[in-house]
C-alpha positions in Angstrom: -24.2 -5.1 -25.0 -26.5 -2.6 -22.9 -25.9 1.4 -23.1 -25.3 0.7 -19.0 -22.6 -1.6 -19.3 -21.0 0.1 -21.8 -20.8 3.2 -19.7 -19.6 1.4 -17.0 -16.5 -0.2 -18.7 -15.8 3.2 -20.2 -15.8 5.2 -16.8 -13.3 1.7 -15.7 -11.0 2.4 -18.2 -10.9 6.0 -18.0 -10.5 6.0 -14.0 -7.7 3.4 -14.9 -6.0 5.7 -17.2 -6.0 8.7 -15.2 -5.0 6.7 -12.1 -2.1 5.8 -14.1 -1.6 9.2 -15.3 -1.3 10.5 -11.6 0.9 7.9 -10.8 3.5 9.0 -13.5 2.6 13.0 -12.6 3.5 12.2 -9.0 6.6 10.4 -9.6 8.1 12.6 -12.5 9.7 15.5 -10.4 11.8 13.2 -8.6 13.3 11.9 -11.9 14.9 15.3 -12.2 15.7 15.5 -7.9 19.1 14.2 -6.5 17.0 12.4 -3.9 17.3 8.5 -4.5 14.9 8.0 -2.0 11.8 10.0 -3.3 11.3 7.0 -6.0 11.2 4.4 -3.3 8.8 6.3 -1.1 6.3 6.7 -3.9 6.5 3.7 -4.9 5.8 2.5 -1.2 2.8 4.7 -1.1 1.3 3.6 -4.5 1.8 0.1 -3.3 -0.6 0.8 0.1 -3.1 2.7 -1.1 -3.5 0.1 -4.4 -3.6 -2.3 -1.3 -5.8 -0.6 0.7 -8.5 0.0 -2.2 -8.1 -3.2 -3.9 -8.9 -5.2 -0.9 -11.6 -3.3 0.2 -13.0 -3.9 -3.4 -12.1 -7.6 -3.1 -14.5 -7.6 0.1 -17.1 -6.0 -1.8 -16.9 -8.6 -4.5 -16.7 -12.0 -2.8 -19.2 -10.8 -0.4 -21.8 -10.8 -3.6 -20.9 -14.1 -4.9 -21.3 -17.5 -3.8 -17.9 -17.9 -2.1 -17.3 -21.6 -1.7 -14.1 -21.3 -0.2 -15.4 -18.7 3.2 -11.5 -18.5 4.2 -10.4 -16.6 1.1 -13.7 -13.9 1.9 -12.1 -14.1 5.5 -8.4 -13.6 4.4 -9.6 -10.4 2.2 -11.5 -8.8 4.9 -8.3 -8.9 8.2 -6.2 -7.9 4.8 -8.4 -5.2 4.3 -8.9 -4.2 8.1 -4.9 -4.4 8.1 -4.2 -2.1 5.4 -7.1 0.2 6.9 -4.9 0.6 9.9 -2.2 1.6 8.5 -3.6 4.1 6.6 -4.8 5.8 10.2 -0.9 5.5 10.6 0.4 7.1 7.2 1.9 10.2 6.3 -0.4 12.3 4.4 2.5 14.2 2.6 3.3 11.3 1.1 -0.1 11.2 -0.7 0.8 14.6 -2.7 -2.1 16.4 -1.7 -4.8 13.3 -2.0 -4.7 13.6 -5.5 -3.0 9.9 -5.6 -5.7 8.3 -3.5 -8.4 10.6 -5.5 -7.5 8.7 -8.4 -6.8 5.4 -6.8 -10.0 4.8 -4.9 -11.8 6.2 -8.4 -10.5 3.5 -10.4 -11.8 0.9 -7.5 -14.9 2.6 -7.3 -15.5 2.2 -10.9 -14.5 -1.6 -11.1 -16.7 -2.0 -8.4 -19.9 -0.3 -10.1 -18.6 -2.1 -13.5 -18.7 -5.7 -11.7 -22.5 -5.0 -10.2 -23.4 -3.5 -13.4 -21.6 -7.3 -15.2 -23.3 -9.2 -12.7 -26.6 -7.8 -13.6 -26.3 -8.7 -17.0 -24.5 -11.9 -17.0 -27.6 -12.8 -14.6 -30.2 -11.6 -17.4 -32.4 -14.7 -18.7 -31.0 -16.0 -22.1 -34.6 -15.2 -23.3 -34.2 -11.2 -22.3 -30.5 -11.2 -23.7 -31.7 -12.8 -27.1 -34.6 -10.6 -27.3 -32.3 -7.6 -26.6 -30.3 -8.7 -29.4 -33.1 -8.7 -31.6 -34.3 -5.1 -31.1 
């Protein structure tokens, strides 16, 4: 596998870990508040902002392959122009600072440089991929 690709999958999973991390870091003082709604309103805002990023990196995807069905490429992008006017709408205190959507919009980012960096290879000619094996 190349140095490249390797890299890439790396900086994936790390961006997925810390997302994660944030996640539990922004929830955890509300495990010790009396507040039962704090839980549901972070868990509300984790939802859009996965929503909002995921389907802009769905766009991103199915506009580089060969879509064969053009209604699902269609469906992701008024899904993706949806959640992008909501955001206009949403509370930024909910978003702790942008320190959630920092780490959200990272781990997108990277799957999205991870899948062009996958495509590239998967799209190598056997030839180059066997040769690279050799060396």
């Amino acid at each position: 596998v190349p140095e490249d690709l390797k890299m890439r999958i790396k900086d994936y999973t790390d961006a997925y870990y810390q997302a994660s991390v944030q996640k539990f870091l922004s929830l955890e003082p509300y495990t010790r508040a009396s507040s039962t709604k704090g839980p549901q309103i972070y868990h509300e805002e984790c939802l859009r902002l996965e929503k909002l990023y995921f389907t802009k990196w769905a766009v991103h995807y199915l506009s580089k392959k060969e879509v064969t069905d053009s209604t699902r490429l269609l469906d992701y992008q008024n899904k993706y122009e949806d959640a992008r006017e909501k955001d206009k709408t949403a509370d930024p205190r909910r978003d702790w600072g942008g320190r959630l959507r920092t780490r959200i919009s990272g781990k997108w980012k990277a799957r999205e440089l991870l899948d062009d960096v996958e495509s590239a290879y998967i799209a190598q000619p056997r030839t180059n991929m066997n040769k690279n094996e050799r060396e």
